[in-house]
C-alpha positions in Angstrom: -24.4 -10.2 31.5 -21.4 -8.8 33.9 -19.0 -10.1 31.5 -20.9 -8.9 28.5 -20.9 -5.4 29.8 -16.9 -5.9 30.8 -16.1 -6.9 27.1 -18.4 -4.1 25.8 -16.3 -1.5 28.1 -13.3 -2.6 26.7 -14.2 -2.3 23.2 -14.4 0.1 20.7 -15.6 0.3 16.8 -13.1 0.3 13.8 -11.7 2.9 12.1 -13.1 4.4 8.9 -9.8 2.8 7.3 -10.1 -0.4 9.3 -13.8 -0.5 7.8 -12.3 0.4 4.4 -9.9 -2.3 4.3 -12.4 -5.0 5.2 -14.8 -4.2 2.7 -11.4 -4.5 0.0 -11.0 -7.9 1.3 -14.8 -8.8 1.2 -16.4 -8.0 4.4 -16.8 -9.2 7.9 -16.8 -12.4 6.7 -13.2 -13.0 4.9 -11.6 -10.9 7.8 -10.1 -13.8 9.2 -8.4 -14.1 5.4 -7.4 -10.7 5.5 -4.1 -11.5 5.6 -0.9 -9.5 3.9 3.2 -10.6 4.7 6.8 -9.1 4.5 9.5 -11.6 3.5 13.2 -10.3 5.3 16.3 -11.8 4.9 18.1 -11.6 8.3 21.3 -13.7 7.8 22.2 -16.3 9.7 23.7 -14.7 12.9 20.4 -14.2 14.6 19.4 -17.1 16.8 15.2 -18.1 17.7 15.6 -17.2 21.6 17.2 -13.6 20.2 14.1 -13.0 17.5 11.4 -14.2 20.4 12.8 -11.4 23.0 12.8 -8.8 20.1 9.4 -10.0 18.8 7.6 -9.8 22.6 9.6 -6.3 23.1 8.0 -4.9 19.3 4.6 -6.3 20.3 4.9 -4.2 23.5 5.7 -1.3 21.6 2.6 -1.3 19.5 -0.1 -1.9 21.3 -2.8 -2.1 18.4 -1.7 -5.7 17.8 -2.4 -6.6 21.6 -6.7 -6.1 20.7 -9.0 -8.7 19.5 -11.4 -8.5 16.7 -14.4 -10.0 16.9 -18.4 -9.7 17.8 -20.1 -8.4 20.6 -23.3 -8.5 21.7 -25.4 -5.4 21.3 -23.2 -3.9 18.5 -23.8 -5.1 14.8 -19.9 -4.8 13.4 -16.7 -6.3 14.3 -15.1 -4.3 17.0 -11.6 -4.2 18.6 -11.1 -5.8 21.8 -8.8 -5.3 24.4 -7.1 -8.3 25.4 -7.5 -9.8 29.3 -3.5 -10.6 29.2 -0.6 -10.3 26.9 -0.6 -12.4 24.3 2.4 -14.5 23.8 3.6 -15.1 19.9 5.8 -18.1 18.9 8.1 -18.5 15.8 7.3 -21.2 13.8 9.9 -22.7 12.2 9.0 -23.5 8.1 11.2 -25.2 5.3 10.9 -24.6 1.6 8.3 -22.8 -0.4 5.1 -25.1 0.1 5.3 -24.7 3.9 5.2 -20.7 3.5 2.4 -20.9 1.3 0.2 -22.9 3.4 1.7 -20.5 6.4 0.3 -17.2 4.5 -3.2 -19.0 3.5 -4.1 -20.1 7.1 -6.2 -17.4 8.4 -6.0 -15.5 11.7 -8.2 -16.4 14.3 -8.9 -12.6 15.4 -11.6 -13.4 17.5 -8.7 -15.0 20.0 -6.2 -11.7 19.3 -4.2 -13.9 16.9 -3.2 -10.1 14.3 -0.4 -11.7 13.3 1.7 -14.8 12.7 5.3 -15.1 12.8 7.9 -17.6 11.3 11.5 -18.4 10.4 12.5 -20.0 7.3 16.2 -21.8 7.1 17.4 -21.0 3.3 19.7 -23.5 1.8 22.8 -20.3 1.7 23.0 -20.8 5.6 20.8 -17.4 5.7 17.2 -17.2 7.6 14.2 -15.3 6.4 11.8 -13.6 9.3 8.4 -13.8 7.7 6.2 -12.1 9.9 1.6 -12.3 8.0 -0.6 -9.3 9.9 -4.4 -8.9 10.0 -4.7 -6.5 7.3 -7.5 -5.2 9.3 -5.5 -4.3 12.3 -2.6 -3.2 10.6 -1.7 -1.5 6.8 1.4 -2.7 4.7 3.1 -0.1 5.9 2.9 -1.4 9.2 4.6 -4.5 8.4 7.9 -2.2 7.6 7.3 -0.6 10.4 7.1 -3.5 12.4 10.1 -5.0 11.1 11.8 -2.1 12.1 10.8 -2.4 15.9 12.0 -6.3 15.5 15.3 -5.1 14.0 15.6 -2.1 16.9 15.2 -4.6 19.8 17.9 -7.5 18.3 20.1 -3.8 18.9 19.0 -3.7 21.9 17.7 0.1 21.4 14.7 0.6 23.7 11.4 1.0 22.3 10.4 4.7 22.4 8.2 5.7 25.1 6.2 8.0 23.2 5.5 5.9 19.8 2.4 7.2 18.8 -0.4 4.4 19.1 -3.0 3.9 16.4 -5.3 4.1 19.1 -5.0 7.6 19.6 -5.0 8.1 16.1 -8.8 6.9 16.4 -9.6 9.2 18.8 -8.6 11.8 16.7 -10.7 11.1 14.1 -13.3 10.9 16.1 -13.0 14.6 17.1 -12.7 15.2 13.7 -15.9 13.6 12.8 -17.4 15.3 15.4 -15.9 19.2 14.6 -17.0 18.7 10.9 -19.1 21.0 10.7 -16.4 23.7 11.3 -14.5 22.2 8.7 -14.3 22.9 4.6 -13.3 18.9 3.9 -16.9 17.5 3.4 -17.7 20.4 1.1 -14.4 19.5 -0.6 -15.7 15.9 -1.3 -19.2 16.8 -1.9 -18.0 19.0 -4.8 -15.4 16.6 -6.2 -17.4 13.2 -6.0 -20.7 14.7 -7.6 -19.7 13.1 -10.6 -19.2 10.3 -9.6 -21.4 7.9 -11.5 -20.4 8.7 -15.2 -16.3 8.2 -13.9 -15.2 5.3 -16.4 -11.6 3.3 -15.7 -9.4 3.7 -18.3 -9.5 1.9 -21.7 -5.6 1.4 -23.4 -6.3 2.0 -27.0 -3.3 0.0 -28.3 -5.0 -3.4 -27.3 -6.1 -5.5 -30.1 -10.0 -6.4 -30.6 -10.6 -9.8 -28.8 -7.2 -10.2 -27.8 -8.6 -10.7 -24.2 -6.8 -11.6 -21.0 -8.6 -13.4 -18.5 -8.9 -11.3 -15.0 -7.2 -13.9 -12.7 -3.9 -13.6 -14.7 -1.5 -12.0 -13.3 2.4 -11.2 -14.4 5.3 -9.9 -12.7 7.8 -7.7 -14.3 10.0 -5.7 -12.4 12.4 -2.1 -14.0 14.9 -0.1 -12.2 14.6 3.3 -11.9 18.3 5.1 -12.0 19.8 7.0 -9.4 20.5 10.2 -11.4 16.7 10.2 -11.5 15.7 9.6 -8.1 18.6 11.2 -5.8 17.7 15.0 -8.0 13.9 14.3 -6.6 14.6 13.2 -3.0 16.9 16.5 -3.1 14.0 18.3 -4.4 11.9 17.3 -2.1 14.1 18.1 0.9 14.3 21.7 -0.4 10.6 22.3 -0.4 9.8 21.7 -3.7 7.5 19.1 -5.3 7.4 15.8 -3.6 8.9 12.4 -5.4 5.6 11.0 -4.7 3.8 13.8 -7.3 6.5 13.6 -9.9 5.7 10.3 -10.4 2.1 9.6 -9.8 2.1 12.9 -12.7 4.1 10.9 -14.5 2.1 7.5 -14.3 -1.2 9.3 -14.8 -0.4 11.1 -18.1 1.4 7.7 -19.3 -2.1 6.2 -18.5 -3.9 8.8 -20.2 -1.8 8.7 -23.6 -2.2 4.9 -23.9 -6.1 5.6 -23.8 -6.3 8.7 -26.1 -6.5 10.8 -23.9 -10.0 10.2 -22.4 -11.1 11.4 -19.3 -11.0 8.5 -16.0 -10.6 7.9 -12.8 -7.6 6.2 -10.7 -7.9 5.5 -6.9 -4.1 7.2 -5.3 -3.5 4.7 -2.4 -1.8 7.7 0.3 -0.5 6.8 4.1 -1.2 10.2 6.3 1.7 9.5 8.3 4.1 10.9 5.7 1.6 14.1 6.5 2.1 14.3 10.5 5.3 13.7 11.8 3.9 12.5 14.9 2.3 9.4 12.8 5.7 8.0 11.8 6.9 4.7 13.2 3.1 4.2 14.5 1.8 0.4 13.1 -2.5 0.6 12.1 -4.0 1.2 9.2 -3.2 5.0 8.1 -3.4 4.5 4.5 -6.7 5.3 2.2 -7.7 5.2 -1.7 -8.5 9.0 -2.5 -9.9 9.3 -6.1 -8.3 11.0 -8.7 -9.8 12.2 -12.1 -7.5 12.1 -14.9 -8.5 14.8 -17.3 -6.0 16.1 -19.8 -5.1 17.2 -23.3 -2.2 15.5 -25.1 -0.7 19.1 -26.5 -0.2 20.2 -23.2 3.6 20.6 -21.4 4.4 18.5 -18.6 4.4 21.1 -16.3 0.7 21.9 -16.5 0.0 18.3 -16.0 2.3 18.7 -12.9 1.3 21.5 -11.7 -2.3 20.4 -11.8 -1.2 17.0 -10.2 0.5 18.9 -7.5 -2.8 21.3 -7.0 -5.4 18.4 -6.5 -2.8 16.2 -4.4 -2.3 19.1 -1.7 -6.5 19.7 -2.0 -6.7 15.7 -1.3 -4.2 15.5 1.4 -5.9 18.7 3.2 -9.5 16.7 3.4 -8.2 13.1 3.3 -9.9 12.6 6.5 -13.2 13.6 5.4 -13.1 11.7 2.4 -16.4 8.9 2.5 -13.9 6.0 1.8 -16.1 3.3 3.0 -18.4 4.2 0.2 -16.3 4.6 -2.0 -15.3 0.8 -1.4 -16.5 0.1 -5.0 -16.3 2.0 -8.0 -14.2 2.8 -11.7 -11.8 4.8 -10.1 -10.1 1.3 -8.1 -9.3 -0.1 -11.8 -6.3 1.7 -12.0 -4.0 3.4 -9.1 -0.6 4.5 -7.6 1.0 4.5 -4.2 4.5 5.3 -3.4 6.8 4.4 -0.7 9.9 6.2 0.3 12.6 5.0 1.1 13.2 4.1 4.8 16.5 4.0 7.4 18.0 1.0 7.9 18.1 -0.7 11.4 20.4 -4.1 10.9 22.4 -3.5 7.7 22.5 -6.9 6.0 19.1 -7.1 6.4 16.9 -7.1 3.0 13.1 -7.2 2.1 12.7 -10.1 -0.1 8.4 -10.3 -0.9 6.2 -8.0 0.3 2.7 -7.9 -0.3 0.9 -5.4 -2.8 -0.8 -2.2 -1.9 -4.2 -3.7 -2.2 -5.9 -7.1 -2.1 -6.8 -8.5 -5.8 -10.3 -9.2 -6.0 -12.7 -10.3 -8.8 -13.7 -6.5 -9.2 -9.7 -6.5 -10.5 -7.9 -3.8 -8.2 -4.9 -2.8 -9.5 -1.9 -0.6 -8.7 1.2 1.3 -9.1 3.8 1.1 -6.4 6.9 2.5 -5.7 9.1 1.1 -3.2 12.7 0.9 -1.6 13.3 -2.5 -0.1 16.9 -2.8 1.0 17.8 -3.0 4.4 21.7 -1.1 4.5 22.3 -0.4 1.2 21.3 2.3 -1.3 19.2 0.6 -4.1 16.4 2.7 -5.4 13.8 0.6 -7.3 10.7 1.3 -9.1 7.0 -1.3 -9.1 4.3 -0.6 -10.6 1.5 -2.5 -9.9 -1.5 -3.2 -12.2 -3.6 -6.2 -13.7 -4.0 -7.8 -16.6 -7.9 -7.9 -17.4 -9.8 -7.0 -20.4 -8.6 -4.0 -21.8 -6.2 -3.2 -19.3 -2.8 -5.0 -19.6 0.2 -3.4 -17.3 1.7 -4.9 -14.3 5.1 -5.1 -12.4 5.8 -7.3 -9.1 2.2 -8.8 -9.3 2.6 -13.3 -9.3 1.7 -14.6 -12.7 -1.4 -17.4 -12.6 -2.4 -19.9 -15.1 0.0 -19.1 -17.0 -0.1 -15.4 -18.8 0.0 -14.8 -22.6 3.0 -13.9 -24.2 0.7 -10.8 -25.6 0.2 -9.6 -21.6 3.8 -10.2 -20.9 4.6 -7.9 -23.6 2.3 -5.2 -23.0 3.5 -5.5 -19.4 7.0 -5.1 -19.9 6.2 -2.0 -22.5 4.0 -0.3 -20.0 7.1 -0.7 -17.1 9.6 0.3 -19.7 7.6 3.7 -20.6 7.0 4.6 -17.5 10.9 4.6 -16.5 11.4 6.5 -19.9 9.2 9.3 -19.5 10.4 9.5 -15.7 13.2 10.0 -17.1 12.9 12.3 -19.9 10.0 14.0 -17.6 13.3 15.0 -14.6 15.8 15.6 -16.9 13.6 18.3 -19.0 11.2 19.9 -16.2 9.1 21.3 -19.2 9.2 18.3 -21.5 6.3 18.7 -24.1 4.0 15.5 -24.2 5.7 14.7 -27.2 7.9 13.1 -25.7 5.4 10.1 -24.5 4.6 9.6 -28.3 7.9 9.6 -29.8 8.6 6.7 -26.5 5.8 4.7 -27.5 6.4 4.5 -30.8 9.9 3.4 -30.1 8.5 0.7 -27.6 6.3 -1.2 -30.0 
């Protein structure tokens, strides 16, 4: 009983994200499966003892991924668990692709404090990849950047920061918050907007063909560039105060969306990590991010800068509440047919150094989750790239940087590839013309069949 009560005392519940995120991968019972990775090309100067020092001195520096996750008596949920004694990681060493894929498939014995798994891959270029799977329980996909970065900090030897802000104290925060909510406008904020909850529908691309159906398990990957003299005028923008590169192109992926289905009212899930919100929060490892849901309602004869400006409206009303928002019950629903997230771009710690795979924004399940991400994955050079993320199922058929299986139809490879292709065009028209009419997105899909 002694010890029950001493593991009890040392324990604490998961996060409304943490909770979030195991319901997305199926529960208590698949946590151990929960399992996302980062694939990074390091080169070929780094030797095993070098990447174990760094390794311990990141692990040190984040001390979320030094907690078990498992059961304890007297409490019905998983809970985290501080561990007796540091836990020590080795670096496996893996060769070719069927080794990896067995490596990413094991699951993580989180009962025993096993968040993450490391391993080094020897390419057949001389180079070495550092593939490093996390509890996506413990940790968001943002984390594994973030992580990489600590890795990367300590091969420099740069020590970690004393102050890096730990996700537990992030939890204690939102415990306060919890607890102060009745001072607080948020829950009213949420109450209003999810009233209507049960007649939201997911959207519905009127171009598709009748019975030209797609099973859901397919997926495709198709990949478009998005060009410099687009993105560098928005990260200037958004250094000046004005509208963020994050709206610009969720406005611009919502109103693609909404043309392809007629313009019919539905809802989207915007997958958004706070710490781009709190300064503090940056260079933290947990799981910050959340799905807040977003009702696409819009006419097709109205400018762009009304949809923007109404983008930009609700995003700043969602950001203010996103704490308050019920996502644990909003673990199911229309609005996770469709989404967007966006990543921007990050420093560079070891130039040389480049993100080869890393896993999508949210699991793929049989309920067909499906996304839009933006993302810059080079490690020391300047290469701006744009991935959408979405599924091929039913009446939906968009996708970029998602792995094809079974074999996809030519018909969903096209539709893919159309659906990336219009999305970089009206990015494009959409910056170079701030009050581009929505006549632009007709005359490009017309041109794109």
């Amino acid at each position: 009983m002694s010890i029950e009560m001493n593991e009890a005392s040392r324990s604490c519940g998961l996060s409304p994200e943490q909770r979030a995120a195991m319901a997305a991968w199926g529960g208590s019972a698949s946590a151990h499966h929960a399992v996302h990775a980062i694939s990074v090309v390091i080169g070929d100067e780094v030797t095993l003892a070098q990447l174990e020092v760094a390794l311990r001195i990141a692990l040190r520096e984040h001390t979320i991924l030094r907690f078990c996750i498992r059961h304890i008596p007297g409490f019905r949920s998983l809970r985290l668990v501080e561990a007796d004694q540091e836990r020590q990681v080795k670096i496996l060493r893996l060769e070719g692709e069927a080794d990896v894929a067995d490596f990413l498939r094991a699951p993580l014995e989180l009962q025993r404090g096993e968040l993450l798994r490391v391993a080094v891959v020897d390419d057949s270029d001389h180079s070495k990849k550092l593939v490093v799977a996390m509890s996506a329980i413990a940790a968001d996909r943002g984390s594994l950047t973030t992580f990489v970065d600590s890795v990367a900090a300590a091969l420099k030897n740069d020590s970690p920061t004393e102050d890096t802000f730990q996700y537990q104290q992030y939890m204690e925060w939102r415990q306060e918050l919890d607890a102060d909510a009745s001072g607080s406008v948020a829950p009213a904020y949420w109450t209003g907007y999810l009233q209507d909850k049960q007649s939201w529908a997911r959207p519905k691309l009127v171009y598709r063909a009748a019975g030209d159906h797609v099973p859901s398990l397919r997926r495709i990957r198709v990949s478009r560039n998005v060009d410099r003299a687009i993105v560098l005028p928005l990260a200037k923008a958004a250094a000046s105060g004005a509208l963020s590169a994050e709206i610009h192109l969720q406005t611009v992926w919502w109103l693609l969306l909404a043309r392809l289905c007629g313009f019919q009212a539905f809802a989207g899930g915007w997958q958004h990590d706070c710490r781009a919100d709190y300064e503090i929060m940056r260079g933290a490892v947990g799981v910050f991010d959340k799905v807040l849901p977003v009702v696409v309602n819009g006419r097709g004869d109205e400018p762009f800068s009304l949809w923007l400006s109404r983008m930009a409206s609700r995003a700043h009303a969602h950001i203010d509440a996103q704490e308050q928002c019920p996502i644990e019950s909003l673990s199911e629903g229309h609005h996770l047919a469709v989404g967007f997230a966006c990543d921007l771009p990050r420093s560079a710690n070891v130039p040389g150094w480049k993100v080869e795979q890393l896993s999508g924004p949210m699991p793929f399940r049989a309920s067909a989750v499906h996304w839009v991400r933006t993302r810059q994955v080079d490690y020391g050079a300047s290469c701006e790239s744009l991935a959408l993320f979405a599924p091929v199922t039913g009446s939906v058929a968009c996708a970029v940087r998602i792995a094809a299986e079974r074999g996809p139809s030519a018909s969903g490879q096209r539709g893919v590839r159309v659906v990336a292709h219009r999305h970089r065009t009206c990015a494009g028209s959409a910056f170079r013309l701030e009050r581009a009419h929505c006549r632009l997105w007709k005359r490009d899909g017309r041109s794109a069949h």
